[in-house]
C-alpha positions as a LaTeX table, in Angstrom:
\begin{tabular}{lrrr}
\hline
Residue & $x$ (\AA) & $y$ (\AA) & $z$ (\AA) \\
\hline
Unk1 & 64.49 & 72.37 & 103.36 \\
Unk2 & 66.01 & 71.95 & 106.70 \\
Unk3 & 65.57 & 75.70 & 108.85 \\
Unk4 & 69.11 & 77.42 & 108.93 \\
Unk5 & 70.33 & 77.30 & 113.01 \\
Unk6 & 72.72 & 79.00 & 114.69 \\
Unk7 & 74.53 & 76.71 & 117.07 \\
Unk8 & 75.45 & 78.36 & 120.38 \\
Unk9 & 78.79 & 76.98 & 120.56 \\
Unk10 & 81.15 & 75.23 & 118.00 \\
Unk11 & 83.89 & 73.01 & 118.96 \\
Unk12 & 84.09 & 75.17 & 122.39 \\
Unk13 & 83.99 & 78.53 & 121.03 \\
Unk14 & 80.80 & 80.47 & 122.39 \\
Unk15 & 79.04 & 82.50 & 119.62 \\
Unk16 & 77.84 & 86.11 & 121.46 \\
Unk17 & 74.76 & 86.15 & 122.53 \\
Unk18 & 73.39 & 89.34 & 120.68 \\
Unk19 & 70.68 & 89.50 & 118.32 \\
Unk20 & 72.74 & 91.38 & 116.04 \\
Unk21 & 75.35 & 88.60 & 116.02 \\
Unk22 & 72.62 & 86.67 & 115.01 \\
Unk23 & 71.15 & 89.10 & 112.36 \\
Unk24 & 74.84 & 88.93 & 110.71 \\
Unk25 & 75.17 & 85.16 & 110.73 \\
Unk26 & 71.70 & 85.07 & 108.87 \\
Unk27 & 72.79 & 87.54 & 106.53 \\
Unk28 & 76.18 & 85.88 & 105.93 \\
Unk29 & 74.11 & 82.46 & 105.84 \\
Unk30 & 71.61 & 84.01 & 103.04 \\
Unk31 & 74.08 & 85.74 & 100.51 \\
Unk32 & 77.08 & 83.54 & 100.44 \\
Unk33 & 77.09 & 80.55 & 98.65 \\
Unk34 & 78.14 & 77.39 & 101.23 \\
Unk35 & 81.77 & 77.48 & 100.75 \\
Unk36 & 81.86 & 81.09 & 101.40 \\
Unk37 & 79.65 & 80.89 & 104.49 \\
Unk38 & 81.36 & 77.61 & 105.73 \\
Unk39 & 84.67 & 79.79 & 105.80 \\
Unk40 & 83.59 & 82.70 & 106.73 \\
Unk41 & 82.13 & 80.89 & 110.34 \\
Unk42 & 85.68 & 79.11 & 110.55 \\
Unk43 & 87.45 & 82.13 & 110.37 \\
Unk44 & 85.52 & 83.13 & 113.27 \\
Unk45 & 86.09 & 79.93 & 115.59 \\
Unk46 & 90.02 & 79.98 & 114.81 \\
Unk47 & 89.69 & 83.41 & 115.37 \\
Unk48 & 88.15 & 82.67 & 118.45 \\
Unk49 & 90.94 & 79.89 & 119.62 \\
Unk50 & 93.86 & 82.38 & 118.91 \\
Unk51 & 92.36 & 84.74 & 121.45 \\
Unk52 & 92.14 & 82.35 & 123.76 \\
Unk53 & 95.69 & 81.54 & 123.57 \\
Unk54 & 96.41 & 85.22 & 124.05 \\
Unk55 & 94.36 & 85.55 & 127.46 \\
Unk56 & 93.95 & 88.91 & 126.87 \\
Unk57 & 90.37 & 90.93 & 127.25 \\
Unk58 & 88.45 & 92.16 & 123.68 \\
Unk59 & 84.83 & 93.01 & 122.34 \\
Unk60 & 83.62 & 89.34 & 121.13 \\
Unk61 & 80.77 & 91.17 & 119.55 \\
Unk62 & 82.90 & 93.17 & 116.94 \\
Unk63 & 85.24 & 90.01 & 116.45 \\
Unk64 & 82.65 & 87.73 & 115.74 \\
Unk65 & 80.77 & 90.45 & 113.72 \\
Unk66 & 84.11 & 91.48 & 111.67 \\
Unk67 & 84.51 & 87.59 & 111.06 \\
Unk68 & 81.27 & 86.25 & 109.81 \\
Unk69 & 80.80 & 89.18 & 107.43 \\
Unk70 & 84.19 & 89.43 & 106.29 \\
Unk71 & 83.76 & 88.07 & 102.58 \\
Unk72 & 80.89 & 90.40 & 101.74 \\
Unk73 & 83.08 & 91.85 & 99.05 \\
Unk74 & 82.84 & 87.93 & 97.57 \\
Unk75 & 79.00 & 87.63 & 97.23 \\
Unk76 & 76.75 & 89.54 & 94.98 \\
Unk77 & 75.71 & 91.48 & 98.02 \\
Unk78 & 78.52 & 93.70 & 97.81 \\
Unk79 & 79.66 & 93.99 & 94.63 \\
Unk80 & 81.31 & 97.09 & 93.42 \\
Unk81 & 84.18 & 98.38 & 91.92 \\
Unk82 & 86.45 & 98.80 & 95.14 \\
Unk83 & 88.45 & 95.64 & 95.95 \\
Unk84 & 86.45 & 93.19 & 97.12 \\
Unk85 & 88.11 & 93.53 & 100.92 \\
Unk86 & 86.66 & 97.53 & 100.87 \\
Unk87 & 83.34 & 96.88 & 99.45 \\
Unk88 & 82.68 & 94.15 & 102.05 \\
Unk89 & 83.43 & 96.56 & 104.36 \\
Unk90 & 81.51 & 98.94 & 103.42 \\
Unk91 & 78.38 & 96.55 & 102.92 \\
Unk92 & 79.40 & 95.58 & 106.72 \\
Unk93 & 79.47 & 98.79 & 108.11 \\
Unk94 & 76.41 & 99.81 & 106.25 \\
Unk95 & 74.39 & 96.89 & 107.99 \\
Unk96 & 75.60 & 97.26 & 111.32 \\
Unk97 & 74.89 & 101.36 & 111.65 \\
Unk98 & 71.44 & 100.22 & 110.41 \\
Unk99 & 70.57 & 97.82 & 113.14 \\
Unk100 & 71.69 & 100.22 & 115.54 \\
Unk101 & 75.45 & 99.50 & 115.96 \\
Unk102 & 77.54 & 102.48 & 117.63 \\
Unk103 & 79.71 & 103.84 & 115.15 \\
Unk104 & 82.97 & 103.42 & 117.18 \\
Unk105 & 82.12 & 99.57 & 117.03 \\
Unk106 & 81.23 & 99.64 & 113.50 \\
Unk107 & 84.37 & 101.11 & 112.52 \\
Unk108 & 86.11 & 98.69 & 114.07 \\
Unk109 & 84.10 & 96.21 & 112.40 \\
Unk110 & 85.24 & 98.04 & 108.69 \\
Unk111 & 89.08 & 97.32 & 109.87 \\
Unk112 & 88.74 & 94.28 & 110.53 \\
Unk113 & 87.40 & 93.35 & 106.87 \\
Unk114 & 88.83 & 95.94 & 105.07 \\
Unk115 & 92.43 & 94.87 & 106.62 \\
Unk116 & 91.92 & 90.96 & 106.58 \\
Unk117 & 94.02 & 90.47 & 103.92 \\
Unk118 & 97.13 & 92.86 & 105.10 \\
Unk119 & 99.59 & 90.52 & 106.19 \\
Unk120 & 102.27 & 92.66 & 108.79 \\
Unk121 & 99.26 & 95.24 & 109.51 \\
Unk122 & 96.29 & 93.80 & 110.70 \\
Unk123 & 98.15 & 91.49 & 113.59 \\
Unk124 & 98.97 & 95.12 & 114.95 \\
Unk125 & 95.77 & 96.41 & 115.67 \\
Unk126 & 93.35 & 95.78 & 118.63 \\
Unk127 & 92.78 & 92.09 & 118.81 \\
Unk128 & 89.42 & 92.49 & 117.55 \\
Unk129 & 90.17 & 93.80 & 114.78 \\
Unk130 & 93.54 & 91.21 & 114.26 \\
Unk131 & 91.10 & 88.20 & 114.85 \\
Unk132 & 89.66 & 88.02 & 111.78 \\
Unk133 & 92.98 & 88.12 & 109.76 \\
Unk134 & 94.63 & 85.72 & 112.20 \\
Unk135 & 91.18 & 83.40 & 111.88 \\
Unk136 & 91.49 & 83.62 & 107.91 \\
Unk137 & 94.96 & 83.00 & 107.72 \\
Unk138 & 94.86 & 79.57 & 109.71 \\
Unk139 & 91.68 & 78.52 & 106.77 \\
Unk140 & 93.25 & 80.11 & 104.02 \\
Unk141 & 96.84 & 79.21 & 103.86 \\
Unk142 & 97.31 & 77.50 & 107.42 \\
Unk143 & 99.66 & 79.98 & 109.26 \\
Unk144 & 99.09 & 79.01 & 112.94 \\
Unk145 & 96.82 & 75.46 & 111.97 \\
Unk146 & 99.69 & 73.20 & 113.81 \\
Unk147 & 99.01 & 75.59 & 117.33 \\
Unk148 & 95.44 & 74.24 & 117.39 \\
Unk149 & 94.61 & 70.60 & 118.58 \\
Unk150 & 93.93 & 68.47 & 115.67 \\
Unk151 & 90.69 & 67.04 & 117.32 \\
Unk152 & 89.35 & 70.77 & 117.69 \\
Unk153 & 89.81 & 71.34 & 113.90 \\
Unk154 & 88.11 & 68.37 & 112.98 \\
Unk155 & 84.97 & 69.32 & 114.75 \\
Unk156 & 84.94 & 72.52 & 113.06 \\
Unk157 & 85.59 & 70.75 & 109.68 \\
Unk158 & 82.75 & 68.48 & 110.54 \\
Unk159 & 80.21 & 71.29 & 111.23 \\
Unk160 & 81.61 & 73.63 & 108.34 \\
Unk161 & 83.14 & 71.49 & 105.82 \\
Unk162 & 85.64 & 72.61 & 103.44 \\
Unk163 & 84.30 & 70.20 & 100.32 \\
Unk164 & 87.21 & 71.33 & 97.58 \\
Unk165 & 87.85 & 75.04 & 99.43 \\
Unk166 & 91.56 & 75.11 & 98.25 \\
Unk167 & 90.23 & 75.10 & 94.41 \\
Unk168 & 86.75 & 76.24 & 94.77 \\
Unk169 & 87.79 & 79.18 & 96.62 \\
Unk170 & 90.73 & 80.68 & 94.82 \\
Unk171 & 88.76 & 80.24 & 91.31 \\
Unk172 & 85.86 & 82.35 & 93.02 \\
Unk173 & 88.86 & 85.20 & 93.82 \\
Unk174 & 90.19 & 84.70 & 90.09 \\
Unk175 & 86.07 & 85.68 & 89.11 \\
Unk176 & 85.99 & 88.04 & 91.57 \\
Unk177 & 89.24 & 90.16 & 90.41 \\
Unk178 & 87.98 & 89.81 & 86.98 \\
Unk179 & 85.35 & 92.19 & 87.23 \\
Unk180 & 87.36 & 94.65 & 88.86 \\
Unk181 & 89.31 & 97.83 & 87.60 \\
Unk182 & 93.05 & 96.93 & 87.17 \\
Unk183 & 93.70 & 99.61 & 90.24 \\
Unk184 & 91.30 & 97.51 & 92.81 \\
Unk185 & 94.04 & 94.87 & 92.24 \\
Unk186 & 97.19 & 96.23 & 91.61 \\
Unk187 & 100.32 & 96.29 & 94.11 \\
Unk188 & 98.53 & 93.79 & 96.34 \\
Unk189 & 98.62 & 90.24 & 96.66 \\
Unk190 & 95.61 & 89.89 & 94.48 \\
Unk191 & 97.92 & 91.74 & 91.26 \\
Unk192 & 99.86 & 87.82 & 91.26 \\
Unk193 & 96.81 & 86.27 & 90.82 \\
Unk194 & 95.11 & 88.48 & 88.28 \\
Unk195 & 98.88 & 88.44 & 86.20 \\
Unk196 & 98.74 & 84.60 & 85.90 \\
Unk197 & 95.00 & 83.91 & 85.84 \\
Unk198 & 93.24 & 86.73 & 84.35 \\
Unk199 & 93.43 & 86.99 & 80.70 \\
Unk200 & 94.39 & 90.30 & 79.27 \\
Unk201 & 95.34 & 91.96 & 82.59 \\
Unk202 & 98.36 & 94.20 & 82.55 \\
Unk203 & 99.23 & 96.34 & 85.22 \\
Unk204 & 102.97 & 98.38 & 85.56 \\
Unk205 & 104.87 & 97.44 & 87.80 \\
Unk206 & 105.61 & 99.84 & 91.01 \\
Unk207 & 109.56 & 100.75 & 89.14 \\
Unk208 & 107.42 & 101.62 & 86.30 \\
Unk209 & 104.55 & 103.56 & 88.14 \\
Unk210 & 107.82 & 105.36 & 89.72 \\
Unk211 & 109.72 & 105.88 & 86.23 \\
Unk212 & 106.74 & 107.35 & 84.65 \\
Unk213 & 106.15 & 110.23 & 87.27 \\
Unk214 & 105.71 & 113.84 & 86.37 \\
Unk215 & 109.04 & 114.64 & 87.43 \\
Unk216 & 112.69 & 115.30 & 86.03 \\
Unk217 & 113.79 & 112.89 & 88.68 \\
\hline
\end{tabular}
């Protein structure tokens, strides 16, 4: 078996130079199955190009940490009952305090997993933190792809390829939110998913949740 590397640079983007960096990538590298991985270090490097385009100064560190450990929640290392954005969180947060992170950074670290997925919040906060929802976005559903130079993407495809991501990928979310308690899914985008591919899951709607209050009116 070939040893696992972590390349300095990919298509441009420098990877921070600190042995906790490299400590995450490893762990990201050993618990995530290669599609999950593969993603999880694009994320980053589109990530990375958005900032670039912004100009504007922010902790690489916590970006590139928040990134590569953002689908913790996905992988058997982090499995819980929380939704699967939370628990990788968590898992994060729990790793970084451990190898010595401050806890101001680490926090920062939590929002940027635990908020990855909040579409009209996360682009708010500190770019650090927005980074790896913006990142995610352009490999997920490809808001912002067109903005970055088609030769750029396709070394970062050729390093991290995406094999059959757009399938592969959304059937490991439909597993995921199988396992969880209807309330780690509902009134998020995950509830769509879980009412069309997830037998036997039945969750009120927010009228109904309203309705059905303790209240004369």
């Amino acid at each position: 078996m070939a040893e696992f590397v972590i390349p300095r640079e990919i298509a441009g983007v420098r990877i921070p130079d600190t042995a906790l960096v490299g400590k995450a990538i490893r762990l990201a590298h050993d618990v995530s199955s290669p599609l999950v991985f593969n993603h999880v270090m694009r994320t980053f490097v589109f990530g990375s190009l958005i900032a670039r385009r912004h100009g504007l100064p922010y902790d690489e560190e916590v970006a590139c940490l928040g990134a590569v450990l953002h689908d913790l929640g996905l992988t058997d290392h982090a499995q819980g009952q929380k939704r699967f954005e939370v628990a990788g969180a968590d898992a994060a947060r729990h790793f970084v305090r451990a190898h010595g992170f401050a806890q101001d950074k680490a926090e920062k670290v939590w929002d940027a997993i635990a908020l990855h997925t909040s579409l009209g919040i996360a682009g708010e906060k500190p770019l650090e933190i927005a980074l790896t929802h913006l990142g995610a976005s352009v490999d997920v559903i490809g808001i912002g792809l067109d903005a970055i130079d088609a030769a750029v993407v396709e070394q970062v495809l050729s390093l991290y390829p995406r094999g059959d991501f757009k399938n592969a990928f959304f059937d490991l979310l439909v597993a995921n939110f199988a396992k969880k308690p209807m309330l780690a899914t509902a009134h998020s985008w995950a509830m769509e998913i879980c009412r069309n591919h997830v037998h036997g899951y039945a969750c009120p709607s927010f009228h109904q949740m309203m309705q059905g209050a303790g209240f004369a009116s």
